[in-house]
N, C-alpha and C positions, 0 to 999 in steps of 0.2 A: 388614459381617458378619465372623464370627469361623470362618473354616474350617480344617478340619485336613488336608492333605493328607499322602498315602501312598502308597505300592507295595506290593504283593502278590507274594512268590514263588513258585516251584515245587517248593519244596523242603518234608521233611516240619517240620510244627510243632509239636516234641515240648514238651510240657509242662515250664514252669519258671518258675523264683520271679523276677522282675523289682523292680529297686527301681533307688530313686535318693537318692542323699545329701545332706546340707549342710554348712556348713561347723560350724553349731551341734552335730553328731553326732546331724540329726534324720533317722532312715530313713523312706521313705515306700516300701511294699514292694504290690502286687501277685503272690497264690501260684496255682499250679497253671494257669498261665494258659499257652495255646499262643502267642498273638497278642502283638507287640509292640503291635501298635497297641491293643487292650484296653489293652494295660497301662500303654502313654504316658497315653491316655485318663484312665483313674481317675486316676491319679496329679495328672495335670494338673486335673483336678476337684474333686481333694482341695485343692488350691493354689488354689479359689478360680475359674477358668476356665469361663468357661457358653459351649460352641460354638455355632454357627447351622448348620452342616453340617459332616460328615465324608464327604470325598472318598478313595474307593480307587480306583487303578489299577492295571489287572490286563490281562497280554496275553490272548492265548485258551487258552492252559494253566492259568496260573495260577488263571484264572477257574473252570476245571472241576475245579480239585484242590485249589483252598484258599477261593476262595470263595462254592463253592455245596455244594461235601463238605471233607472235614480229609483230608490226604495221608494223616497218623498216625493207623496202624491196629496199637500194639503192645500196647495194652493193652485190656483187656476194656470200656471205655467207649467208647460211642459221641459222641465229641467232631464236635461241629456244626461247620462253615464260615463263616467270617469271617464274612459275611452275617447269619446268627441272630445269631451272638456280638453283633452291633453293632445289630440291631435290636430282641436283649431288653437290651440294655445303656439304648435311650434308649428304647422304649415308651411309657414318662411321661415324654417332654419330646416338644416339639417340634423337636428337632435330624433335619436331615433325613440320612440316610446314601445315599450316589447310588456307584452304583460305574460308574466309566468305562474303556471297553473302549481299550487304544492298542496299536499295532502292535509289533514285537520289536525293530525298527528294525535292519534287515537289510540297507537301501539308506540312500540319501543319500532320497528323497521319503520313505520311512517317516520316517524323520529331524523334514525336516520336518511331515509329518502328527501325530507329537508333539508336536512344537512346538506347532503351531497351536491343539490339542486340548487342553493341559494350559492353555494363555493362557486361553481360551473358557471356563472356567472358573474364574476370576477376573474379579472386576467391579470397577468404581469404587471405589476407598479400602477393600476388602479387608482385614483382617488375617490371615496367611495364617502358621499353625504347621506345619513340616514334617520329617517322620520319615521317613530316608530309609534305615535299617536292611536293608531288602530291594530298595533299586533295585542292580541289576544291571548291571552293563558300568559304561554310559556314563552311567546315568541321575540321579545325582547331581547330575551337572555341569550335563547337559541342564535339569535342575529348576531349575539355581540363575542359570543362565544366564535360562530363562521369569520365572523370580520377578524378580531384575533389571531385565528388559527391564519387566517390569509395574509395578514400583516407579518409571518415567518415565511409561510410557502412560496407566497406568491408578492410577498415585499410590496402589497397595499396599501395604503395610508386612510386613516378614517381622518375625513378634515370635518366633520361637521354633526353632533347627533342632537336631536331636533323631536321636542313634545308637544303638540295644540293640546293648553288645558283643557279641554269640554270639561263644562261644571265647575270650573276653577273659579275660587272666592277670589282672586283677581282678575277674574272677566268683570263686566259689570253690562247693564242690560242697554245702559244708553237709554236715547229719547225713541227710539223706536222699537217694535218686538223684535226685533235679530239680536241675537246673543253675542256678545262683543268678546272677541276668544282670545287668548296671549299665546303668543308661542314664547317656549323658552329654551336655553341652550344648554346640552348639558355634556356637552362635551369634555367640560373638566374635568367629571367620571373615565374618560380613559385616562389620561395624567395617574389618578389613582389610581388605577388598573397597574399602571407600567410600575408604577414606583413600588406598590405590594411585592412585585414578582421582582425588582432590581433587592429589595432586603431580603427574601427568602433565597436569590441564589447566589446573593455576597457571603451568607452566612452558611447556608446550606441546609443543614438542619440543627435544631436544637434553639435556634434564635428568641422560639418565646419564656425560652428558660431566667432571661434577665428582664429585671423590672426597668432596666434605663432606655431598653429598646422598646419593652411595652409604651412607657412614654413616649418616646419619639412615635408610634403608631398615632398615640391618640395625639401628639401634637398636630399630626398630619393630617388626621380625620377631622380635628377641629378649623384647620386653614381651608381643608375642602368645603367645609359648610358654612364657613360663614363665606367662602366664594358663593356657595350655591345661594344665601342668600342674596346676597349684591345682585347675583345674575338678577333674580324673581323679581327682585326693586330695583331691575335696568339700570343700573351703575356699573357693572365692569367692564372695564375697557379691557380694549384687546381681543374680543370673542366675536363674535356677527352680531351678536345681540344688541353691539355697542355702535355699529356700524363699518366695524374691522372686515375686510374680505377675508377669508378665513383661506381662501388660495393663493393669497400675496403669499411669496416669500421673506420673510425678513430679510432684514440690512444682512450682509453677511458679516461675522463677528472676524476678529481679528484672529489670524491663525496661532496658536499658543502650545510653548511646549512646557509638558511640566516635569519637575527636576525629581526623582524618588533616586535620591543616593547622595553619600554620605561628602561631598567636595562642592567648592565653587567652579562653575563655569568658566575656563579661560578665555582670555579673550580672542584666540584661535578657535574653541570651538565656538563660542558665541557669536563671531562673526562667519563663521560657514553657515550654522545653525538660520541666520539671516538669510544670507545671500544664497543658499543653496536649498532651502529647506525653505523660506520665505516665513519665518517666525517671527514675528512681532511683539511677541509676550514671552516671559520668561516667568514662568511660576516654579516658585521654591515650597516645598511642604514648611507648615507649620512650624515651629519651634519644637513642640510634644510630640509631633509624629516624626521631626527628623532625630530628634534622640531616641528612639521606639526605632525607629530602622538601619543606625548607629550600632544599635547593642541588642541585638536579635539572641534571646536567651540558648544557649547550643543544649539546653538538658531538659526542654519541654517537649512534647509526644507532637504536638500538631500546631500549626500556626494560625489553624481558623480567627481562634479567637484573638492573637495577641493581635493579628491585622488588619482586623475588622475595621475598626477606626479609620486606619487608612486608606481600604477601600471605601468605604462610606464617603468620608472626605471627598474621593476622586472621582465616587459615581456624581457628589451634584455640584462638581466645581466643572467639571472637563465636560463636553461636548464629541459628538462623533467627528474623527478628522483631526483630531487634537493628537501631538506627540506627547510620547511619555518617554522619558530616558530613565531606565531602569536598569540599575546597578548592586549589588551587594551580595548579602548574604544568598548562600545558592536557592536554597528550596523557599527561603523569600523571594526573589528574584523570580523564579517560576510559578509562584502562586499571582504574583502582580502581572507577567507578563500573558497568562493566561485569560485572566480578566479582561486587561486591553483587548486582547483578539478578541473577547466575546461579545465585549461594546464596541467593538467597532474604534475604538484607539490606535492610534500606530504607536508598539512600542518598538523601542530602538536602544545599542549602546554605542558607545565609545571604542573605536579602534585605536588601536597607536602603536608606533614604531618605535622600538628601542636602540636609541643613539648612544654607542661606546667613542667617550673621547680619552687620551692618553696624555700627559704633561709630564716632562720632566723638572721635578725642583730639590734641587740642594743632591741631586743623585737618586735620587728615590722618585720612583714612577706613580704619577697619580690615575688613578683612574675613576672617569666620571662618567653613569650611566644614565642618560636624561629619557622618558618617555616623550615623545612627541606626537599630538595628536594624528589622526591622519583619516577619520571618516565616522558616519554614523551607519552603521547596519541596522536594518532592520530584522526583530526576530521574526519566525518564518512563523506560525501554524499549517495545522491540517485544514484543506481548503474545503469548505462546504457550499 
């Protein structure tokens, strides 16, 4: 299912113009609207987006002053609470809108009672968009920490997280008094999320003991910000921001297996490898990392570090659903093939049958012992 989660304030919800950019100079604007969440909504519907539920969370204030009545009482209209706003918004669909009552989290148990509360409301393989414009304190973190934990338990996907500047020096007031508000995309923030936790458990621990990995951090930290700038001046492509559906699937990539071991592919396995496997790509490691797994040192205590490179390598070349043919050194061979199962790689080796031939020449018996390939196995893991 496609849910939208959000929070609800306490605060009044004065009417204002909401949009969101692209990089093409296309606005997609939402007018006179109190509610971010309205206004994420349309926008994101105009993009193409059909939800299955929209979830609000609202403490016990929030509830009574935004939405079941509107705080904002300045103008001669009677402006309804979230509630209406979202119930005549979907009337003709079947999207359901559920609002969930959570604590202020004022203790360490309210704490967890959110937690628990905002999880129970995600299911199995979820797609879950979230606008966090009005979580308060802590509540961001809390959300993104539940989303997380659900993206393992419950194999959730976050496609979408979603800020209305209020007060942002890139609103600007327009010809009229509404406040003209930008949403922005900041979705990029999981990417760096994932990729922190892919280097701390390629390495394991000890990782910030080298300054070439600190570098690589900040190289990464610096690709993220100037992403995040691009987003805020509406140029990157690819995001919602730009006009991308952020629930398209991409093209599907060509299936690809990549080689970690020390021979050339024959052309008996490379054509099974094809025809039976449906491999389309054939990736060889490096030149550096195939003499590194060549000549695996047999007199060092642990292999973390000599192989780090090479996993590194494989984390941001390969994709989930990628083969890996992994061959060699033993406890190299089980350090790599360990990794694949944990990303989701299929790794696999090389069977073969050993063919004895006999010739007789000049009296003297030849004998020739050829391997013949004969299958790819896959190695097994422990099934979680």
């Amino acid at each position: 299912m496609i849910k939208f989660f959000s929070f609800l304030g306490t605060i009044e919800h004065s009417p204002s113009n909401y949009y969101m950019e692209d990089g093409q100079e296309q606005r997609f604007e939402v007018t006179d609207c109190c509610y971010v969440q309205e206004a994420l909504l349309r926008i994101l519907k105009q993009k193409g987006i059909d939800f299955d539920e929209v979830v609000v969370f609202t403490t016990e204030d929030s509830y009574a002053k935004n939405w079941i009545d509107n705080a904002y009482k300045k103008d001669a209209v009677n402006r309804p609470g979230l509630k209406k706003v979202l119930e005549d918004m979907f009337k003709d669909s079947p999207v359901a809108v559920k609002n969930v009552n959570v604590p202020a989290g004022d203790s360490q148990e309210e704490l967890w009672v959110l937690f628990e509360t905002m999880l129970n409301e995600i299911d199995e393989g979820d797609h879950i968009i979230l606008d966090i414009t009005h979580s308060f304190r802590f509540f961001p973190v809390l959300a993104f920490i539940v989303l997380s934990f659900a993206r393992i338990t419950k194999k959730c996907e976050i496609k979408g997280i979603f800020y209305g500047a209020m007060g942002s020096r890139a609103g600007d007031a327009g010809q009229t008094a509404q406040i003209h508000v930008p949403i922005f995309d900041l979705t990029p923030s999981v990417e760096l999320f994932d990729w922190f936790f892919r280097v701390i458990d390629i390495n394991h621990e000890g990782w910030m003991d080298h300054t070439e990995r600190i570098g690589m951090i900040r190289q990464k930290l610096d690709d993220f910000l100037n992403k995040a700038v691009e987003i805020i001046q509406g140029r990157l492509e690819g995001t919602v921001l730009t006009g991308a559906n952020p629930m398209d699937k991409p093209s599907k990539p060509p299936k690809r297996m990549f080689l970690i071991f020390s021979h050339r592919l024959t052309d008996m396995q490379k054509h099974q490898a094809e025809t039976e496997l449906g491999i389309e790509d054939f990736v060889y490691l490096p030149e550096n990392l195939s003499q590194k797994w060549s000549n695996v040192p047999p007199d060092i205590e642990t292999l973390d570090e000599y192989l780090y490179d090479l996993l590194v390598w494989l984390d941001e070349n390969s994709s989930e659903g990628d083969y890996v043919l992994v061959q060699g050194d033993y406890g190299a061979t089980f350090m790599v093939v360990t990794y694949c199962l944990k990303r989701k790689l299929i790794p696999v080796y090389a069977t073969t049958r050993r063919v004895v031939r006999e010739r007789n020449e000049g009296g003297k018996v030849i004998t020739v012992r050829e391997f013949e390939h004969v299958d790819f196995r896959r190695y097994k893991g422990e099934e979680r």
